[in-house]
N, C-alpha and C positions, 0 to 999 in steps of 0.2 A: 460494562462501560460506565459503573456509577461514578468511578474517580472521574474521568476522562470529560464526565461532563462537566467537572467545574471545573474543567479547563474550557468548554466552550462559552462557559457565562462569566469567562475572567474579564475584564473591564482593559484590565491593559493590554493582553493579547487583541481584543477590538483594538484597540491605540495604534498597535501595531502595525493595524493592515492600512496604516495609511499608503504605503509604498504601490500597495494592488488598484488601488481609487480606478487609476485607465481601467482595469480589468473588467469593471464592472458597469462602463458607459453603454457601451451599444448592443442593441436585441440583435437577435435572431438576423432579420434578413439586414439589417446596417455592417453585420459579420461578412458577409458575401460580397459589400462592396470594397475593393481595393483602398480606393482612393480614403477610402475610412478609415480603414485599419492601418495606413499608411501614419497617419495625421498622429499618431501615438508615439512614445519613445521605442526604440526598436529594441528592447527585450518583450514590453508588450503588444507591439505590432509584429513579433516573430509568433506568440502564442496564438493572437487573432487570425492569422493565417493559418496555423495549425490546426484548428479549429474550423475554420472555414472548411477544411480538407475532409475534416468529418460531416459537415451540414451539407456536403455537396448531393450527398444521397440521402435526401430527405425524404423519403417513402418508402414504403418495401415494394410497392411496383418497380418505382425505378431500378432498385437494385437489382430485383427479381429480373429484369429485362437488360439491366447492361450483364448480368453474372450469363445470361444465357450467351450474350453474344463474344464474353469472354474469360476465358476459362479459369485465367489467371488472377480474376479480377478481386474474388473474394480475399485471395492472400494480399493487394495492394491496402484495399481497405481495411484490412485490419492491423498493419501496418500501421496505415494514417494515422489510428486510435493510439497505438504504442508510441507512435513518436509525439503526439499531442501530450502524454501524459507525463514523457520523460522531459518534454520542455517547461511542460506548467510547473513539476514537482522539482526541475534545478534549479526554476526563476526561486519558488520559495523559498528553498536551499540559499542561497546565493545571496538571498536580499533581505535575512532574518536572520540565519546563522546557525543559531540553535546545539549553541556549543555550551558544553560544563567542562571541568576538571574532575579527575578523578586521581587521589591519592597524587597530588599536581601535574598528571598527566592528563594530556586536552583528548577529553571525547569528543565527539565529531556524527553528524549525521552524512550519508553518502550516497547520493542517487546512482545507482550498479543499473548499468544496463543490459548485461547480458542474462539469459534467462538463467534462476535457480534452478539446475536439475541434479539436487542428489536424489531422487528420488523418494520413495515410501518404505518402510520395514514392518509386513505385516506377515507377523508367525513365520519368521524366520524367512519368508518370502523379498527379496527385492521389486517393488513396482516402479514401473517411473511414471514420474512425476514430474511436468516441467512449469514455471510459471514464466509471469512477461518479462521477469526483471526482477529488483528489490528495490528496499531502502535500509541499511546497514548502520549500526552503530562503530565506529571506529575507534580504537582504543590507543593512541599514540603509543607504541612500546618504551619511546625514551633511547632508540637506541637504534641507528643508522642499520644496524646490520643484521636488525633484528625484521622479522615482521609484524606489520601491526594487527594486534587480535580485533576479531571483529564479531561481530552477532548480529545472525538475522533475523530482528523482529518482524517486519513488513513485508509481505510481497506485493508482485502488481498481477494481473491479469484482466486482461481488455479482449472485447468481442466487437465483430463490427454489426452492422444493424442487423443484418441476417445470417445467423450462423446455423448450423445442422444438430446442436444438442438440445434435448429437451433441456426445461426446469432443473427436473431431478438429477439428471447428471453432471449441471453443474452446479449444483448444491454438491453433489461427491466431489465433483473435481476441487473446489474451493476448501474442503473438509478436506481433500488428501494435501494439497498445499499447506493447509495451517500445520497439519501433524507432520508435515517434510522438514520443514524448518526449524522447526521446537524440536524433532527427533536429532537433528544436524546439530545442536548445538547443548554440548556434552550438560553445563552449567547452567544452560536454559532449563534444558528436559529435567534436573534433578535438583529443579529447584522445586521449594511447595507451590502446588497450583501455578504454573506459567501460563505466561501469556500469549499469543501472537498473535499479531494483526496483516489485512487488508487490503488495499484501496484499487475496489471494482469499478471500471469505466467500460459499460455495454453502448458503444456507440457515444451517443451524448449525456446516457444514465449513468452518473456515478455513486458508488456506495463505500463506506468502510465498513469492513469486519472484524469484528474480535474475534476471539476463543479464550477459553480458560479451560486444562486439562489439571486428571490430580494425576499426581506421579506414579502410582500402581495402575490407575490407564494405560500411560503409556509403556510402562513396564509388560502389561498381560499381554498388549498390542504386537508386544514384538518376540513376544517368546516363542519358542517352537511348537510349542502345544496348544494347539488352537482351542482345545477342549476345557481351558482352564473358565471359569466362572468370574464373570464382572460380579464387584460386591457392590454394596450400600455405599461404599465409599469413592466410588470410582466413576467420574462423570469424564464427558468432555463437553464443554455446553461451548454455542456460538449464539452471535447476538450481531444484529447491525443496524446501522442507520437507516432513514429514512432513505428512498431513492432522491436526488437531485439532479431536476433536468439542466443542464449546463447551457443550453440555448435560451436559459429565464433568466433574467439578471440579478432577481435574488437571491433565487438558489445556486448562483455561482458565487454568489457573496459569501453565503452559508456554508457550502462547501468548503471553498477554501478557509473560513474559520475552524471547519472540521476537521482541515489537513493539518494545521497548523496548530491546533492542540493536541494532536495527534501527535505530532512531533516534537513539541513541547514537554507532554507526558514520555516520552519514551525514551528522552534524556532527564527529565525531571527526578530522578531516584527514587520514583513509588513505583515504577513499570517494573511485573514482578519478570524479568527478562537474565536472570541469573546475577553475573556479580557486577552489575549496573544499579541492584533495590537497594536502596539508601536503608532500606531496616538490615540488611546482613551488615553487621556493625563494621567491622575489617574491610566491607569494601562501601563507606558511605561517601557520597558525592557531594563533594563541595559547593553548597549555591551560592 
């Protein structure tokens, strides 16, 4: 994440988030009252309410105690967190933009809500694999009748307060998501060293994640031979943010500066994301 953070210490992306200012007025229990979150413009009083829906179950007793009395309850609340995060991350979208040209065709960021499940390809094996969602790069084809190519750098996956996986399993499941996407996308996977990212929201705890794979990784990863030998050269390293509780009014500030260079870099033509890196000469991005 070394590039990525000097997109978080850029001066003018701060300029930027003047548009979020609402977002970042009222704590914790001022989120719960209506009449507050009303008082806002209604793209950011539709997220304060979003939000709300998460803060409703603010304990693990409580959940622990409505889950008991209902059965269905866990899959509602985890819900609430999905739809909290597809509204905050189309307000950004929406209200920023975060569009380049390429070759004078308009790239585009794109909040996909239905979940990614091409799944996993491990020694010839299919796994699936499914995430909350994406966020997509879109490539204007130029041509009505064409479809537009797209790349997925991003995923999402949200947990509600109480879920049934240990740690470690979701550290695998977050590892098989980053290598589902980069394996999905033919000019991602065979490019040097790709990338893929992130953006974890466990209840009100949100994280971004990277990864950076080398290409004979992903290459031994899916061969049929499971027997073959990782070399010196062949990592897949992940790395992430600090956790940020969303119910703290800084660290929703901070956060969303997080998202937003996030998505900056990932149109910016340094994301090594196939033929989006401004260094592959023949496909360099217009700033």
């Amino acid at each position: 994440m070394t590039i990525l953070r000097s997109y978080l210490k850029s001066a003018r992306l701060r300029r930027r988030l003047s548009f979020a200012e609402d977002f970042f007025v009222l704590d914790r229990s001022e989120i719960r009252e209506g009449a507050k979150r009303r008082q806002f413009p209604t793209p950011v009083s539709i997220i304060y309410t979003a939000f709300a829906q998460i803060l409703e179950f603010s304990s693990a007793g409580s959940v622990a105690s409505r889950e008991s009395q209902e059965s269905e309850k866990q899959d509602k609340d985890e819900t609430a967190v999905v739809h909290f995060l597809n509204d905050y991350l189309q307000w950004i979208l929406d209200e920023v933009g975060f569009v380049r040209t390429l070759d004078d065709r308009l790239v585009t960021l794109q909040n996909r809500t239905p979940p990614f499940s091409k799944g996993l390809r491990l020694h010839a094996v299919e796994v699936v694999c499914k995430t909350d969602g994406s966020v997509v790069v879109a490539l204007d084809s130029g041509a009505k009748s064409k479809a537009t190519p797209t790349h997925f750098p991003i995923f999402k996956e949200c947990k509600r307060l109480l879920h049934r996986k240990p740690e470690d399993s979701i550290v695998g499941q977050v590892a098989a998501e980053l290598l589902s996407i980069v394996q999905f996308g033919q000019e991602q996977k065979h490019h040097d060293n790709p990338e893929a990212f992130g953006i974890l929201l466990h209840h009100r705890h949100a994280q971004i994640v990277s990864a950076c794979f080398s290409e004979g990784y992903l290459d031994k990863l899916e061969t049929a031979h499971p027997t073959i030998d990782f070399g010196q050269g062949d990592f897949f390293a992940i790395k992430t943010t600090r956790t940020y509780d969303l119910a703290i009014v800084s660290d929703r500030r901070e956060f969303t500066i997080a998202v937003m260079s996030l998505f900056k870099y990932v149109v910016s033509g340094r994301a090594r994301i196939g033929r989006l890196d401004e260094l592959k000469t023949e496909n360099a991005i217009n700033m």
